[in-house]
N, CA, C and O atoms as CSV, one atom per row, in Angstrom:
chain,resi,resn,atom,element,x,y,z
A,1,UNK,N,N,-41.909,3.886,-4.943
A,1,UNK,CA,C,-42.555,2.609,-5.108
A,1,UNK,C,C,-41.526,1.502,-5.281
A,1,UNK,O,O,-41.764,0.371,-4.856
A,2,UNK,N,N,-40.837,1.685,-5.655
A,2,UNK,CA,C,-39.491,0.810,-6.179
A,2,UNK,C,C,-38.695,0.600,-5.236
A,2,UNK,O,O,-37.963,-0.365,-5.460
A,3,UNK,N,N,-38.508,1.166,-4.144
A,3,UNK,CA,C,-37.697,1.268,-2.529
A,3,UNK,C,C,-38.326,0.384,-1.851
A,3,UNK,O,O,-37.799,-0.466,-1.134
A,4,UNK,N,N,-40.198,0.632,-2.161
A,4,UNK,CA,C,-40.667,-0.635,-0.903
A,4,UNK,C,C,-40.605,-1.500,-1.975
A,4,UNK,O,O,-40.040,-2.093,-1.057
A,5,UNK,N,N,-40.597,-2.418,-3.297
A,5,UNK,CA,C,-40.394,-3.135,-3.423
A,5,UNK,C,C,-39.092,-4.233,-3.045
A,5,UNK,O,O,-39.050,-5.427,-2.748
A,6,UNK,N,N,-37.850,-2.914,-3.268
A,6,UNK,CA,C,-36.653,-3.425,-3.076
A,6,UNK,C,C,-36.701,-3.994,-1.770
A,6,UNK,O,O,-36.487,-5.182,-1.530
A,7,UNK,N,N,-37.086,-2.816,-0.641
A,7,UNK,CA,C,-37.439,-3.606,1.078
A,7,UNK,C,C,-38.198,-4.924,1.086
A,7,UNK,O,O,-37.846,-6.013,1.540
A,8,UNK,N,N,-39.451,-4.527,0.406
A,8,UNK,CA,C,-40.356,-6.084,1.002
A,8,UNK,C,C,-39.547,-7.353,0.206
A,8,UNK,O,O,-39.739,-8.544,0.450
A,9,UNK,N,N,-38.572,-6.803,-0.830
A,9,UNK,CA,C,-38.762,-8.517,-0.753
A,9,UNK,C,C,-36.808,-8.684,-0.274
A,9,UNK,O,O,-36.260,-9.771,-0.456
A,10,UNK,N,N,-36.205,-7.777,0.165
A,10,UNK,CA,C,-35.335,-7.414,1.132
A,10,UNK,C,C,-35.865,-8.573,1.948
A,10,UNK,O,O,-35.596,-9.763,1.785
A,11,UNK,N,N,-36.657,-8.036,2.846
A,11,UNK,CA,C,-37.093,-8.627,4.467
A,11,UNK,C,C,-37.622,-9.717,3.543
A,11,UNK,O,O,-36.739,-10.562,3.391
A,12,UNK,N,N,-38.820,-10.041,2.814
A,12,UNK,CA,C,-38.599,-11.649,2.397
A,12,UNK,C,C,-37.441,-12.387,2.043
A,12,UNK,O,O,-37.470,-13.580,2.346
A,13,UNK,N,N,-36.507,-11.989,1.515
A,13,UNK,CA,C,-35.343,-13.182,0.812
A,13,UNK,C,C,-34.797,-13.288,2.374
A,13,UNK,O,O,-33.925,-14.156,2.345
A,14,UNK,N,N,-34.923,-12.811,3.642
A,14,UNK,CA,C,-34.595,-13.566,4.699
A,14,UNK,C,C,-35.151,-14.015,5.312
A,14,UNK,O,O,-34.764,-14.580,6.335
A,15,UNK,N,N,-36.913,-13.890,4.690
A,15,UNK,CA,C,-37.678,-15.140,5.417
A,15,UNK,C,C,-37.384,-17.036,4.480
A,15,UNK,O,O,-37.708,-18.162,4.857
A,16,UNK,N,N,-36.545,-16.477,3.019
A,16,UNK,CA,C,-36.607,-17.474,2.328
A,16,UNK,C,C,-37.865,-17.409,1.457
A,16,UNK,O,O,-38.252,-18.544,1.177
A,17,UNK,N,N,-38.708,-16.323,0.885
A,17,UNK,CA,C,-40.171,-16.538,0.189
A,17,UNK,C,C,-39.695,-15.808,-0.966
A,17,UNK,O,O,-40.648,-15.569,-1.707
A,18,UNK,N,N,-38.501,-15.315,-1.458
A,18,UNK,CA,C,-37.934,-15.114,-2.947
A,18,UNK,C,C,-37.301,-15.337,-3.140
A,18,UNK,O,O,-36.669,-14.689,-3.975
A,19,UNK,N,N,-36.702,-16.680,-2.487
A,19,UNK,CA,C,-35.704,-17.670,-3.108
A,19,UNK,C,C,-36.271,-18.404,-3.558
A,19,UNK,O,O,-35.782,-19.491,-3.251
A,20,UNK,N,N,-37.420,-18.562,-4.408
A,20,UNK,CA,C,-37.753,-19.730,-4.903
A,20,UNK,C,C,-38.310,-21.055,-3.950
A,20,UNK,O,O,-39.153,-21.922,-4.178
A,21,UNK,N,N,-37.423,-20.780,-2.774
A,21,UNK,CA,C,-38.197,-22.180,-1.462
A,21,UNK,C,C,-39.527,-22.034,-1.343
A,21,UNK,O,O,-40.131,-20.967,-1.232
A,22,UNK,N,N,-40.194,-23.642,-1.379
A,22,UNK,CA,C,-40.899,-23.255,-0.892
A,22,UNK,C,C,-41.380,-23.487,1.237
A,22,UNK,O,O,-40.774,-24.297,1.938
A,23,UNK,N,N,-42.147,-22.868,1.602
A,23,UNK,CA,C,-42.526,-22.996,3.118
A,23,UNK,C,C,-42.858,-24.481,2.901
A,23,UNK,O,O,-43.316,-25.129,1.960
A,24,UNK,N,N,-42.400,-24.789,4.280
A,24,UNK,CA,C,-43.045,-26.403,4.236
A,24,UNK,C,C,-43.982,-26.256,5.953
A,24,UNK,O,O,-43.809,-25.559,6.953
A,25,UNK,N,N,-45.215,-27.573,5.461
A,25,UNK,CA,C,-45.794,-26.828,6.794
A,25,UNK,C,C,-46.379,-28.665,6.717
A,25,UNK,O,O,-46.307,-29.480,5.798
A,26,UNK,N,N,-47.022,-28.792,8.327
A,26,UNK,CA,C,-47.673,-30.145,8.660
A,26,UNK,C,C,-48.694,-29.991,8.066
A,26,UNK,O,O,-49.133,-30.865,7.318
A,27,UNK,N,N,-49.348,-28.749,8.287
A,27,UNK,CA,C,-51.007,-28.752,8.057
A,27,UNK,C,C,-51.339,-28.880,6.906
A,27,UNK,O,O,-50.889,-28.032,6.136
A,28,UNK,N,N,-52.088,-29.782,6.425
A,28,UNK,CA,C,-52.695,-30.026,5.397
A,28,UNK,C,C,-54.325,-30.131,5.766
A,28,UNK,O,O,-54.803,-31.134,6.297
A,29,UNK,N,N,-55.109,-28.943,5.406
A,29,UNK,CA,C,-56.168,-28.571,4.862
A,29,UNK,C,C,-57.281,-29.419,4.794
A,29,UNK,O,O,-56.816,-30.412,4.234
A,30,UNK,N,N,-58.492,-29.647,5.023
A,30,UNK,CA,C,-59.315,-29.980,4.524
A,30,UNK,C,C,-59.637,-30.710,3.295
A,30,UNK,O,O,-59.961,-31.870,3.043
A,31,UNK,N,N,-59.351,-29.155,2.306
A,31,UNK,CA,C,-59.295,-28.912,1.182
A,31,UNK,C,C,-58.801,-29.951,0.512
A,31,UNK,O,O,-59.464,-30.532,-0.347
A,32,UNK,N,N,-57.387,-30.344,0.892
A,32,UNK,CA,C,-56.040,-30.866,0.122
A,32,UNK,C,C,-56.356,-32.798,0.739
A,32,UNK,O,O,-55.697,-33.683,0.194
A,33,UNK,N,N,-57.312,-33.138,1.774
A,33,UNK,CA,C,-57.640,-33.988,2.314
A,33,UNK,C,C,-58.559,-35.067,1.074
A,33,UNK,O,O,-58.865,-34.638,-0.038
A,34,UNK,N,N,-58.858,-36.363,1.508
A,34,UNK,CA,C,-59.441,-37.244,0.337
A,34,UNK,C,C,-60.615,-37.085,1.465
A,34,UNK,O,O,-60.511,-36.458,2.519
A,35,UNK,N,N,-61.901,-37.893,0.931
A,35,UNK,CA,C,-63.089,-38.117,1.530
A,35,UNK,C,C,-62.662,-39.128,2.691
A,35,UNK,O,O,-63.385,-38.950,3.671
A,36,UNK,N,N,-61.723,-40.124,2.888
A,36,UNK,CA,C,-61.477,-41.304,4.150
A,36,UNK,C,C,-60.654,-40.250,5.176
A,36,UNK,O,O,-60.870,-40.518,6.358
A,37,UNK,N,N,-59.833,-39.205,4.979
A,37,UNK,CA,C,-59.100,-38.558,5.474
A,37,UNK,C,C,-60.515,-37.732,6.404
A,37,UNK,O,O,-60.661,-37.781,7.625
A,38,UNK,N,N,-61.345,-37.074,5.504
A,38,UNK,CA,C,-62.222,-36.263,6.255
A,38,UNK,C,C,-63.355,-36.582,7.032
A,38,UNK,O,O,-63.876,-35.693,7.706
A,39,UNK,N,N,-63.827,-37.778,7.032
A,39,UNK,CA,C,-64.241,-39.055,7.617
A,39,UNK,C,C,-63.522,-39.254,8.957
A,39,UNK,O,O,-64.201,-39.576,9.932
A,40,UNK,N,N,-62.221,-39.090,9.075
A,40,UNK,CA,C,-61.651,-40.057,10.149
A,40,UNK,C,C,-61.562,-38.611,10.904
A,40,UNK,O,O,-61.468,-38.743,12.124
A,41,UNK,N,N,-61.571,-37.257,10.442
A,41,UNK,CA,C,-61.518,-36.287,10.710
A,41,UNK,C,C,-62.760,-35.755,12.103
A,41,UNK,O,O,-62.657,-35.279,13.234
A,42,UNK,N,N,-63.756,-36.135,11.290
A,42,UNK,CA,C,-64.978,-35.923,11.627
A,42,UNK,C,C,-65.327,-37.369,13.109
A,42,UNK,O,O,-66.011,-37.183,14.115
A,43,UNK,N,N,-64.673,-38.534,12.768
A,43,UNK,CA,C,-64.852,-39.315,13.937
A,43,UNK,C,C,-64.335,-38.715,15.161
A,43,UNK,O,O,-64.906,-38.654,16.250
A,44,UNK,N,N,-62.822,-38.144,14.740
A,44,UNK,CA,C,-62.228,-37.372,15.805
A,44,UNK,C,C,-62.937,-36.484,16.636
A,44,UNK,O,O,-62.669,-36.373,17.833
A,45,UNK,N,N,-63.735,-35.909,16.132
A,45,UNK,CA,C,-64.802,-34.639,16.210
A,45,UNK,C,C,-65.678,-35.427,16.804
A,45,UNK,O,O,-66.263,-34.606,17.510
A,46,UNK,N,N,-66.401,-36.899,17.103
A,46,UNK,CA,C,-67.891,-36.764,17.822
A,46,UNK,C,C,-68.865,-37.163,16.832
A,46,UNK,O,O,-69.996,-37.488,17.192
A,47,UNK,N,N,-68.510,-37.166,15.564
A,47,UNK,CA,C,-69.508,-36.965,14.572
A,47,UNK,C,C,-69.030,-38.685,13.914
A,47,UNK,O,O,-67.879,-39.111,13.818
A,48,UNK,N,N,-70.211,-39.355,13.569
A,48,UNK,CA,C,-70.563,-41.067,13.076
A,48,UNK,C,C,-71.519,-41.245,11.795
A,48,UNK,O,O,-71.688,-40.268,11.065
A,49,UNK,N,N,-71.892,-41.970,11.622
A,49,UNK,CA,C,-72.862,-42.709,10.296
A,49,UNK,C,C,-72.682,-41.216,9.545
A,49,UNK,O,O,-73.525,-40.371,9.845
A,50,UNK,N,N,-71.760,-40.886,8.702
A,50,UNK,CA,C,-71.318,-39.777,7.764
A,50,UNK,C,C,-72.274,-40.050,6.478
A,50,UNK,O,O,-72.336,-41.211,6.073
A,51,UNK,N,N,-72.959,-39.124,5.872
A,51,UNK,CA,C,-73.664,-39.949,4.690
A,51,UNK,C,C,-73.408,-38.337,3.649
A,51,UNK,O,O,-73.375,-37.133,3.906
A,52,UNK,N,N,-73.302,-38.995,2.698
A,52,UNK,CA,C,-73.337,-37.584,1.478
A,52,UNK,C,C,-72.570,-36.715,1.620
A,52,UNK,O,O,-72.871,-35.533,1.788
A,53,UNK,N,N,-71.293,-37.246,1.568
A,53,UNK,CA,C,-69.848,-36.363,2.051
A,53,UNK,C,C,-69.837,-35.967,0.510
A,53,UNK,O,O,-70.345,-36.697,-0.342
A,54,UNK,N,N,-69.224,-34.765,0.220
A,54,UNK,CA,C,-68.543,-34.221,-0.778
A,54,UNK,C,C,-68.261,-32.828,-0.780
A,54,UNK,O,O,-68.736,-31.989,-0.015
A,55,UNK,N,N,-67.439,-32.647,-1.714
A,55,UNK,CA,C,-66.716,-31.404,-1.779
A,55,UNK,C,C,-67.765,-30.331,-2.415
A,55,UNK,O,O,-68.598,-30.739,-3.224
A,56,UNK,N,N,-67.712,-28.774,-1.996
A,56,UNK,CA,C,-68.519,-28.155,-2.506
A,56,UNK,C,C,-67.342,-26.918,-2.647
A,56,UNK,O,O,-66.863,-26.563,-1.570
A,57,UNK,N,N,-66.936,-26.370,-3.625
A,57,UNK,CA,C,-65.825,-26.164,-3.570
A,57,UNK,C,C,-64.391,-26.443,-3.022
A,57,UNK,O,O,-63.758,-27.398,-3.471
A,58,UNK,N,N,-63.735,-25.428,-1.823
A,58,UNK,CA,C,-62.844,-25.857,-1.252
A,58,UNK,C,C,-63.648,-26.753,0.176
A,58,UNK,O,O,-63.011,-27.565,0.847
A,59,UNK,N,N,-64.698,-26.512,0.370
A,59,UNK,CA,C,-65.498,-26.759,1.040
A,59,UNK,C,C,-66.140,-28.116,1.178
A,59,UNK,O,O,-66.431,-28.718,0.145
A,60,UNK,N,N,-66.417,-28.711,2.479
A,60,UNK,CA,C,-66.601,-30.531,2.348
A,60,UNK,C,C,-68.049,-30.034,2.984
A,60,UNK,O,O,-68.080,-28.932,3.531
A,61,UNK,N,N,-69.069,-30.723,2.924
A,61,UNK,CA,C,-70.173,-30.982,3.562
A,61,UNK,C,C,-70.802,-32.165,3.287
A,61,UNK,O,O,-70.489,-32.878,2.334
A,62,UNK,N,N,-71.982,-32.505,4.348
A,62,UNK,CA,C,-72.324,-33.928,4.626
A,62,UNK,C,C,-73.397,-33.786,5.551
A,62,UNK,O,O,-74.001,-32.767,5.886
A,63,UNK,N,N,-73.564,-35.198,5.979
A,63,UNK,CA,C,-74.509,-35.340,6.927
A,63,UNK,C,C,-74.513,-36.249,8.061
A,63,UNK,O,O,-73.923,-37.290,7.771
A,64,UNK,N,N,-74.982,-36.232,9.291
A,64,UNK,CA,C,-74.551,-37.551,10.300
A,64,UNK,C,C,-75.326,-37.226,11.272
A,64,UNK,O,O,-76.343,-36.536,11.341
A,65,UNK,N,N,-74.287,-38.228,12.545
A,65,UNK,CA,C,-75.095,-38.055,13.859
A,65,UNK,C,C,-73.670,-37.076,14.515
A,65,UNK,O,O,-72.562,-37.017,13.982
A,66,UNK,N,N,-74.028,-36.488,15.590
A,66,UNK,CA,C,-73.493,-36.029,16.541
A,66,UNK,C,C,-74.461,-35.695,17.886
A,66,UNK,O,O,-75.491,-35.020,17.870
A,67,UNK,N,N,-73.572,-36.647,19.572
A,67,UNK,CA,C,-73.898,-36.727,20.133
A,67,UNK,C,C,-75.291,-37.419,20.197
A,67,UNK,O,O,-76.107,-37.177,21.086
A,68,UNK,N,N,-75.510,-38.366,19.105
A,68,UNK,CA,C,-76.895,-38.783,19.366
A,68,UNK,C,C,-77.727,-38.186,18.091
A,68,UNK,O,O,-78.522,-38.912,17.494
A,69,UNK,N,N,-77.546,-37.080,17.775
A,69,UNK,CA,C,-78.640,-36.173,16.861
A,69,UNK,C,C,-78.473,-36.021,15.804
A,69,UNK,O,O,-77.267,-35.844,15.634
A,70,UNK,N,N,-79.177,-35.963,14.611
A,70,UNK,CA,C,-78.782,-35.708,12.926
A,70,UNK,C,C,-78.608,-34.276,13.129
A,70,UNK,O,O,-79.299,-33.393,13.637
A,71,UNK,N,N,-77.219,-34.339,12.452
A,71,UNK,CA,C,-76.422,-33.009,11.916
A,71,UNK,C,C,-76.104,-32.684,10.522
A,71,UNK,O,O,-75.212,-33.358,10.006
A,72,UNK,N,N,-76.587,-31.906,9.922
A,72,UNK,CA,C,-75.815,-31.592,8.434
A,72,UNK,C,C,-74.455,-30.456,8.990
A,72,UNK,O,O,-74.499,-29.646,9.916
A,73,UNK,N,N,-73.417,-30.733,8.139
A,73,UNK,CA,C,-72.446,-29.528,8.470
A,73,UNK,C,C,-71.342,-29.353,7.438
A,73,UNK,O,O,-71.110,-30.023,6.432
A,74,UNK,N,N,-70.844,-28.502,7.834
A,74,UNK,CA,C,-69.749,-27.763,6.366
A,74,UNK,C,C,-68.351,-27.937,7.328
A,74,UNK,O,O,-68.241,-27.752,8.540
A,75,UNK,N,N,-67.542,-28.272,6.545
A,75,UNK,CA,C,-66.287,-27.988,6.916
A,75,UNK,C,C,-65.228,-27.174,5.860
A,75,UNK,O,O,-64.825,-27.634,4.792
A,76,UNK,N,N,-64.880,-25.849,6.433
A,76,UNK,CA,C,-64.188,-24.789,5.676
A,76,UNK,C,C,-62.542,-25.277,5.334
A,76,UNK,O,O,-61.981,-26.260,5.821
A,77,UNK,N,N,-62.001,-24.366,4.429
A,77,UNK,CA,C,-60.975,-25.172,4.376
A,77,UNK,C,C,-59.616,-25.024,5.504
A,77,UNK,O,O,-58.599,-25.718,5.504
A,78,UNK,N,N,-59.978,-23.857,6.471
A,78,UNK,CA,C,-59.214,-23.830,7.623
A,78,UNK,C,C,-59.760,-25.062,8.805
A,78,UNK,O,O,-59.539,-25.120,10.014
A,79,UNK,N,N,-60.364,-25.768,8.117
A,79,UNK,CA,C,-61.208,-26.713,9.294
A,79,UNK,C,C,-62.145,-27.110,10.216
A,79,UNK,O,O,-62.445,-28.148,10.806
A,80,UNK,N,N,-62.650,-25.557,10.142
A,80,UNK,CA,C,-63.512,-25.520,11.267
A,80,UNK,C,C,-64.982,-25.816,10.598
A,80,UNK,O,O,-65.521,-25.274,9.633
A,81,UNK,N,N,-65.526,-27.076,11.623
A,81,UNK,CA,C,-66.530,-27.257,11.343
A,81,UNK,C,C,-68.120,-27.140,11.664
A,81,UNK,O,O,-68.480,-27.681,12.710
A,82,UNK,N,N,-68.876,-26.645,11.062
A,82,UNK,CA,C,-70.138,-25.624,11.588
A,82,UNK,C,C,-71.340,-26.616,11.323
A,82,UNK,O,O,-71.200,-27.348,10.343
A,83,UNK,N,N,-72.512,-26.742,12.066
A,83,UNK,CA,C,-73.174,-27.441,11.882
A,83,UNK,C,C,-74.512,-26.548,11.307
A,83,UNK,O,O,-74.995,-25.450,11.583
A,84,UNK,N,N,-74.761,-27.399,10.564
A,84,UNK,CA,C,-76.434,-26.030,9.965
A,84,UNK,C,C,-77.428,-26.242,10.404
A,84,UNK,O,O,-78.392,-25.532,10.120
């Protein structure tokens, strides 16, 4: 047990993830997003007149138009957004 520890973090300290660094990345989340951020998100997307945005955990949901039609929908915190 003590061998694969020594390995895994072997092969990590040359990805840099037990040196203390941390990963740096563009993507920022949903989650980690303000309500104007997820708004401008959702314009990108097709989706307008946004009403009753808020967080439901990591989770944003709301309500609007898309393509013309009232949509309620969730957006997860990988982004993807599902309409109910």
């Amino acid at each position: 047990m003590r061998i694969t520890a020594i390995l895994c973090c072997s092969v990590l300290l040359g990805l840099g993830a037990c040196s203390g660094e941390r990963v740096k990345s563009d993507y920022v989340g949903p989650a980690a997003m303000t309500q104007d951020q997820v708004v401008q998100l959702l314009n990108e997307h097709g989706y307008n007149e946004i009403t009753g945005l808020h967080k439901n955990g990591e989770d944003w949901v709301g309500s609007g138009y898309k393509d013309g039609q009232p949509v309620n929908f969730d957006i997860d915190k990988k982004g993807t957004i599902r309409n109910k």
